[in-house]
C-alpha positions in Angstrom: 80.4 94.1 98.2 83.4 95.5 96.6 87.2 93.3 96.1 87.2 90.4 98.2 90.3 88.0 98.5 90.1 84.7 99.6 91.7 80.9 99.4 89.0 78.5 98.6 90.3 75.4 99.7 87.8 73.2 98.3 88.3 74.7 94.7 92.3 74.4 95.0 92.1 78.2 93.7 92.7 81.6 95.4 90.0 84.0 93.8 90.0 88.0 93.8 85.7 88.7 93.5 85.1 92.0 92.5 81.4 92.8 93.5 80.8 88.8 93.8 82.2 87.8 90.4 85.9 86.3 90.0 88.0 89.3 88.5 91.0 86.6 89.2 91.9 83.6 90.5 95.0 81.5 90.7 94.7 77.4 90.7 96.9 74.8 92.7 98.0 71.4 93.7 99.2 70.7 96.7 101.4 67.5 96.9 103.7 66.6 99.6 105.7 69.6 100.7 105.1 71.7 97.4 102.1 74.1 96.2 102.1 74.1 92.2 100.2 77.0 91.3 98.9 75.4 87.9 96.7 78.6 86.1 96.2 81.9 86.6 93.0 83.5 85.4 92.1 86.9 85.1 88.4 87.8 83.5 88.8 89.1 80.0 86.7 92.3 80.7 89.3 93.3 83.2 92.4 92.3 81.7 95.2 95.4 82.1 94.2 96.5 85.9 96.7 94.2 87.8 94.4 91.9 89.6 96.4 88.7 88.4 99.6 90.0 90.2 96.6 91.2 93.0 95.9 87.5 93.2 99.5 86.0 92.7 100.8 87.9 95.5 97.7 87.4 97.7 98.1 83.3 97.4 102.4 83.4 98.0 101.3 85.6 100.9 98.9 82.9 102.5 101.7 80.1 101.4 104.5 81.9 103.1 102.7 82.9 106.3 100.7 79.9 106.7 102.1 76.8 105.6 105.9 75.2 105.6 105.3 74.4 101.6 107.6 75.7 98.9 106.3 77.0 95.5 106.6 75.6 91.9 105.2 77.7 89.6 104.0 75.3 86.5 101.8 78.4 85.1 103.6 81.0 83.3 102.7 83.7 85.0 103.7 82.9 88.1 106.9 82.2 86.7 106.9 86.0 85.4 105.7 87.1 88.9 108.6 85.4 90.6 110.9 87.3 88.2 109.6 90.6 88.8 110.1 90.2 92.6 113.5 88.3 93.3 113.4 88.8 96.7 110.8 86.1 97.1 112.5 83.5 95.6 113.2 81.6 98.8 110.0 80.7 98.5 110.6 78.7 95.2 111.3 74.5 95.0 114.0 74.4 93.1 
């Protein structure tokens, strides 16, 4: 099966499965023209291998190529992501 990406709209979450199993997954809310990415989760056992930033960057990705909404990252870790890479922050509702 191997690493698998994918939104799943009807859970509000982006997952990355790793042999079936979520390895990570990022949760949103979509309301009006903004996507709040609310939690990031990465599975204890892999904690350390980069598959929250895997996911993060996956789901802004999928919002930037696919929709007209802008980004409000409520969970902390997006918040980090967006500081590490400055040249997305167009993306971002200010």
């Amino acid at each position: 099966m191997g690493r698998v990406l994918a939104k799943e709209s009807d859970a509000n979450r982006y997952t990355l499965r790793i042999d079936g199993a979520i390895g990570s997954a990022v949760d949103y809310r979509v309301s009006g023209n903004a996507i709040s990415f609310t939690h990031t989760f990465t599975d204890p056992k892999r904690r350390g291998q980069g598959l929250a930033g895997e996911i993060v960057e996956f789901a802004v990705d999928d919002v930037e190529k696919n929709t007209e909404y802008r980004i409000v990252p409520m969970c902390w870790y997006v918040g980090e992501w967006f500081d590490k890479h400055p040249e997305r922050a167009a993306l971002l509702n200010r």
